[in-house]
N, C-alpha and C positions, 0 to 999 in steps of 0.2 A: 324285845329281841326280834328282829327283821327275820324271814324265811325267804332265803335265796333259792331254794328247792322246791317244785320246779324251777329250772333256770330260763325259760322260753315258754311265751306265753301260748300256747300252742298245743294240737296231740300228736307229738311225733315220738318214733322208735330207732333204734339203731343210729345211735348217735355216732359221729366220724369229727373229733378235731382233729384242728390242724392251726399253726401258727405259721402264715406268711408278711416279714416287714412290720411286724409290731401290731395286727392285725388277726384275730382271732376269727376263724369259718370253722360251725357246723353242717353238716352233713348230715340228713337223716333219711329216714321214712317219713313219709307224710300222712300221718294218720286220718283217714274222714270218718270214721265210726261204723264202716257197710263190710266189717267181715277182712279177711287175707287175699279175697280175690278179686280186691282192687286198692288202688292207693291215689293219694293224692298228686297234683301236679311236683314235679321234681323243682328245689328251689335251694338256696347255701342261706343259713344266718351268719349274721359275720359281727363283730363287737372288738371293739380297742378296751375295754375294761373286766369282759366276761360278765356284766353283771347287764349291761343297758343292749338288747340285742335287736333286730331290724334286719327284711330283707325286700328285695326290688324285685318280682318278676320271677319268672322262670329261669334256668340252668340250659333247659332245653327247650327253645322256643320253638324249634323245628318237629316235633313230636305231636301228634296229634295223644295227650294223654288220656282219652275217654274208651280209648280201642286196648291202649298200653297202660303195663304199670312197672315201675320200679323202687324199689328197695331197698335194701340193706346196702349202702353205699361205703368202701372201704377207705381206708387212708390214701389223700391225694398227694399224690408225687410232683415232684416238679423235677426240673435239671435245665441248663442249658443249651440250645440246639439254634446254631445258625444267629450267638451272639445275642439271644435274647430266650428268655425261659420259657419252657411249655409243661403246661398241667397233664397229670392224666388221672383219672379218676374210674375208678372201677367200682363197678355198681349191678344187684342183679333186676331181671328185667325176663319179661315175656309180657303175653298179651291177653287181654283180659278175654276169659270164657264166654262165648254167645249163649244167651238164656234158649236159644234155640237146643233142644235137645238132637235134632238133623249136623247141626252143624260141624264142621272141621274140627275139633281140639286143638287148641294150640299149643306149638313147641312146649315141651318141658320148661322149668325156667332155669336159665344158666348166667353167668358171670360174663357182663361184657366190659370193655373201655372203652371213655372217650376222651379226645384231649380237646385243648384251648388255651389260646394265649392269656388267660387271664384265671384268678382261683373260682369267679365270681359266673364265669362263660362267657358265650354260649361254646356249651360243649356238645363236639361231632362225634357220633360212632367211630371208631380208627378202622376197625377191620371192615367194612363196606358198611350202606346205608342205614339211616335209622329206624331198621325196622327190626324186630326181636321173635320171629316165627315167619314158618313158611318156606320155599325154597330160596327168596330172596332176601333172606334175610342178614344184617350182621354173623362174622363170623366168631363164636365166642373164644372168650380166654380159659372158658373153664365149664366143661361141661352137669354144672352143677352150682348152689348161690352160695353166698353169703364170704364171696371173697376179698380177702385184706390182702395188701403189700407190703413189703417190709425191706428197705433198702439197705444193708450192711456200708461200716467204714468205708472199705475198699471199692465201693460201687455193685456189687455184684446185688441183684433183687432179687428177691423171695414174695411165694405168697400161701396164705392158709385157707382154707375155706372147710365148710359144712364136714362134719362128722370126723375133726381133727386130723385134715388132709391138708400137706406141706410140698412142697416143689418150689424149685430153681426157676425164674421166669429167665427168658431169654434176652438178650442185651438189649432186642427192639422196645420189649417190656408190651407186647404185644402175645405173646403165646409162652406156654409151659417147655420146660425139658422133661418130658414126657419118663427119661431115664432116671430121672431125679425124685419121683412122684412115691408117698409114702404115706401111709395111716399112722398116724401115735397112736400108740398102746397107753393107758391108762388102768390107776386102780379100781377107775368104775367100769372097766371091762365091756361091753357093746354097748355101754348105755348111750342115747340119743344123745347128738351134741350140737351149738349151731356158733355162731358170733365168735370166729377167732378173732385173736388181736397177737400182732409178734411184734413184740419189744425190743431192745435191749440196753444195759444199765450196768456199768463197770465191770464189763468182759463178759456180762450173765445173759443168754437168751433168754426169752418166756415165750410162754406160746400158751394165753387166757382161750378158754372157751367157756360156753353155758352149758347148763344141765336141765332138763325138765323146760318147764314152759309155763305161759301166763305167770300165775301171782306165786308158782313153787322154783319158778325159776331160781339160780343157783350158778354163781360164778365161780372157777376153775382152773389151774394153771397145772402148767410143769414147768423144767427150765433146764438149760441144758448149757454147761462150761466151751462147748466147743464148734456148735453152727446151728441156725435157724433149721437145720437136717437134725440135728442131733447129733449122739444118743442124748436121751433128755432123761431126768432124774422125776421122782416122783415124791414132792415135799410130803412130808409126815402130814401138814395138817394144810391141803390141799386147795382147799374152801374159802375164799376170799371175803366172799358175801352173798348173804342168803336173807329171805325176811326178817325182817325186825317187827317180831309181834307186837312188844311195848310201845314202839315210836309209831306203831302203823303203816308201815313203809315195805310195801309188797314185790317182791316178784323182780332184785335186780339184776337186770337180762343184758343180753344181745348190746355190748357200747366199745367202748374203747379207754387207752390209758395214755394221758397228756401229761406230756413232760415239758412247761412253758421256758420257755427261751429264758437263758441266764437265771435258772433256778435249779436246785439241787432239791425240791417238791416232784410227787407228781400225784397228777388229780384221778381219780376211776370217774368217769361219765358212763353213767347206764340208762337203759330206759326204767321205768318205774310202773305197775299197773296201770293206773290212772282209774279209770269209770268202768276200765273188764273191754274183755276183746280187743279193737284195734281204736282205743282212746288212750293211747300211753304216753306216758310223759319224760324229761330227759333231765333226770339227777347229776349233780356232781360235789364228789368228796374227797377229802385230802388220802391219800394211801402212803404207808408208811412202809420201810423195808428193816426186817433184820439186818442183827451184823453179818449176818454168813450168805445173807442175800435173799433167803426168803422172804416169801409176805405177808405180813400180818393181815389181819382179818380186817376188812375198813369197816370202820364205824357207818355206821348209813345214819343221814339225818336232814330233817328240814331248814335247819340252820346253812348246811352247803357252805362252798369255800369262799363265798361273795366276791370282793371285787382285787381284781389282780394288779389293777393299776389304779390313779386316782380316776375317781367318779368327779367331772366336773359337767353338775348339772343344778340347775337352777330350781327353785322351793316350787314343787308340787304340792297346791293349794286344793287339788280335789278331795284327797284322802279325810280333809276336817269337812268334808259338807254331806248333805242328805240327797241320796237316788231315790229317783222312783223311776216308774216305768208305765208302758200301755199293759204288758203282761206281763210272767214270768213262768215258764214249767213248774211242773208241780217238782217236788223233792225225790228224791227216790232212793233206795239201799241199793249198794253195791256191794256183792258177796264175787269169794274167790274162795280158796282152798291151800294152805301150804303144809309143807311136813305134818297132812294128817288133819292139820286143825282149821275149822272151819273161821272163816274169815265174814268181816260186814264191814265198810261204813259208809255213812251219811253223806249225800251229796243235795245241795240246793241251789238254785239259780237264781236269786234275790237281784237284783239291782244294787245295793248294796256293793255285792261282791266285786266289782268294775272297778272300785277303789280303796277293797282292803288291801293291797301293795302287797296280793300271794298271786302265785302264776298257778294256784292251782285252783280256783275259785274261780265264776265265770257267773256274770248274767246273761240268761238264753230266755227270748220271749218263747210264749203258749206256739205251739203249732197253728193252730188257726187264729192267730194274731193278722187281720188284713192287714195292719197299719202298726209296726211296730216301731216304737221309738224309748227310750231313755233321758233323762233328764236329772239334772243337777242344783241341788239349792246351796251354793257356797256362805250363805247367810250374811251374806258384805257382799257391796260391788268391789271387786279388784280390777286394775289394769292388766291384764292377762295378754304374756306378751304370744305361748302358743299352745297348741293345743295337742296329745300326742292318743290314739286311735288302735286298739289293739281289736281288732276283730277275732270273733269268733270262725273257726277254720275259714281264714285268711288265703288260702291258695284256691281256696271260690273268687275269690273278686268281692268288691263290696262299692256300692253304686251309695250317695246318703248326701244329705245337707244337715249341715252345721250349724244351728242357732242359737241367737246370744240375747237377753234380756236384761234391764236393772230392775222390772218389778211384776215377772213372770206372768203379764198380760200383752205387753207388747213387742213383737221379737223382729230380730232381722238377722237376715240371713250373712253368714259370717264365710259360707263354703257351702259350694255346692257341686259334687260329685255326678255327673249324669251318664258315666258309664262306668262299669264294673273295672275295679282298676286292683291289680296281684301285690300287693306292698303288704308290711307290717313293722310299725305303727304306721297307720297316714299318719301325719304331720299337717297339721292347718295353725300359717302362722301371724303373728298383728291379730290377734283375735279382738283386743282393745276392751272398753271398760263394759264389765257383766257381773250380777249377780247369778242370774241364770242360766242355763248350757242346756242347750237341748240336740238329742242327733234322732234324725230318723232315716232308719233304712231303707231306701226304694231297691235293693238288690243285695243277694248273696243269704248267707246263713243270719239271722237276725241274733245277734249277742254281741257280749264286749266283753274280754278278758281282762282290758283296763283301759280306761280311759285316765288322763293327766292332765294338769289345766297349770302351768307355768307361769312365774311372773318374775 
């Protein structure tokens, strides 16, 4: 049995689909492992299958992101304007803390947008410059993060954000109706909330939020028969999904609920623990509705809903062959905490794991590795028509040559990368006839979350 769960080979949180033209974009956080008080470059995966995913580059190529960061990105909008369509994409953002204790504090962080003729970008701040603190800065939508959109039949928009707050956006879909602005009340009563998502599905509103946080995290709805405002009903058994101690599956948080084009399915994407703090990962599972319209509880699993269309891809010959490597980190336990009970498991960085065909598994050389590289013994030479490159956090850049051997003495070079380039998979294609594969990394984080070798 295959595990489509993770779905992205990646650490990313706060998952945002969307379906534009047969054409499947995530949206997330970009996780790099240094804490909440920085993130990765801003980037879209996008996939025709849901199951095979790849991205090009930044979103925001205009951003210097070492000063900035952004996050929890909400469901992207489109419509027509001037005969051809524009995106907008709301997302939150401020600027990263100076180690300097002297220093300025930056803005709080709040909800900004930006639009662009395309799902993919490059997207501009809408309300002034790309900058997110300061007196120059953009002017926000929402004085506060983690805000979603939600556009009704009739056209009119809505948006929710942090601690179960709902408003009417205004028709520019640029600012709130300030009159319209309200907290839901819930049976958990003040308790902390974050990752709205507003829905809706045969005349029924919802409006998901989280509970708690890290690995106790705890998904949550209400719903309401009569407007994204309310009044909203409070379902008897509220809790959608929460850890699954048996399956192992921790902590599902902060995502969103995908209703794919010409299906009467719809899928819950959430983020997942991952390795603890900001290494998380982005699950998806089928969710299923009562007859009266509530929601059953989603089964959470590493199986995932796989592929929504056909997969048409050619025999990946890596998975039967033997890795090895110059190093690998040592293994280490990962502990978390949920309803009470104390949580662990196993994580290793083997070579090996680059093509057990899980996106949760990852070869990462030793830290003082000068000279890291990875290697491949397919045990046959095949005609290998290309080669697919999953790095390890991928929104670093990754600089490498590509080598190919029939008798693991004599090699030539097959690609050769000599500056840091933002993709995931590279792609290096005609790789031709090899028994051996070798890569070695001259830049970026030194691992592979998988490597593929095609024929």
């Amino acid at each position: 049995m295959r595990f489509y769960n993770p779905i992205i080979p990646d650490t990313i949180a706060d998952p945002s689909v969307v379906e534009f033209d047969g054409v499947f974009y995530l949206y997330g956080t970009t996780d790099i492992g240094t804490g909440l008080g920085a993130s990765g470059v801003p980037v879209v995966w996008k996939s025709t299958d849901f199951c095979n995913w790849s991205f090009e580059g930044t979103i925001f190529p205009d951003v210097d992101w070492t000063v900035a960061k952004y996050w929890a990105p909400g469901r992207v909008l489109r419509r027509m304007e001037n005969g051809r369509y524009k995106y907008y994409l709301y997302f939150s953002a401020s600027e990263v803390a100076s180690p300097d204790p002297n220093a300025p504090k930056p803005d709080p962080e709040q909800t900004f947008v930006a639009t662009a003729d395309s799902p993919e970008g490059p997207f501009v701040t809408a309300n002034g410059p790309n900058i997110f603190s300061g007196p120059n800065k953009a002017v926000p939508v929402l004085d506060d993060i983690d805000g979603d959109p939600f556009v009704d039949d009739d056209g009119t928009a809505y948006i929710g954000w942090r601690r179960r707050h709902v408003a009417k956006l205004n028709p520019d879909w640029l600012s709130i109706d300030p009159s319209t602005r309200h907290q839901i009340t819930t049976k958990h009563g003040g308790a902390y909330s974050e990752g709205s998502w507003i829905f809706k599905r045969n005349g029924i509103y919802y409006y998901l939020y989280t509970l708690s946080s890290n690995a106790n995290y705890k998904y949550a709805y209400v719903m309401s028969r009569e407007s994204p405002l309310g009044p909203f009903e409070w379902p008897e058994e509220d809790l959608i999904a929460t850890t699954d101690h048996e399956k192992g599956i921790w902590g599902p948080g902060h995502g969103c609920l995908f209703l794919p084009q010409n299906s009467d399915k719809a899928i819950f994407v959430y983020l997942e623990y991952g390795e603890g703090g900001t290494t998380r990962q982005v699950h998806a599972d089928w969710l299923e509705f009562n007859p009266d319209g509530t929601i059953k509880p989603v089964k959470l699993s590493w199986e995932g809903v796989g592929p929504l269309r056909e997969v048409k891809e050619a025999v990946d010959i890596a998975r039967q062959g033997t890795a090895s490597a110059s190093s690998c980190r040592p293994g280490r336990t990962v502990t978390g905490e949920s309803d009470g009970i104390k949580l662990a498991r196993e994580v290793t960085y083997a070579a090996q794991n680059a093509v057990d065909g899980w996106n949760r598994t990852r070869w990462w050389a030793a830290e003082d590795d000068p000279n890291p590289w990875w290697q491949m013994d397919l045990k046959a030479n095949y005609e290998i028509d290309r080669c697919e490159l999953a790095f390890n956090f991928p929104t670093f850049g990754h600089a490498y040559i590509l080598e190919k051997s029939v008798d693991g003495e004599n090699w030539l070079k097959v690609k050769v990368q000599e500056e840091r380039k933002l993709c995931s998979p590279h792609v290096v294609e005609k790789v031709g006839t090899a028994r051996f594969l070798r890569v070695r990394i001259l830049e970026g984080t030194p691992g592979l979350w998988s490597f593929k070798a095609f024929i």
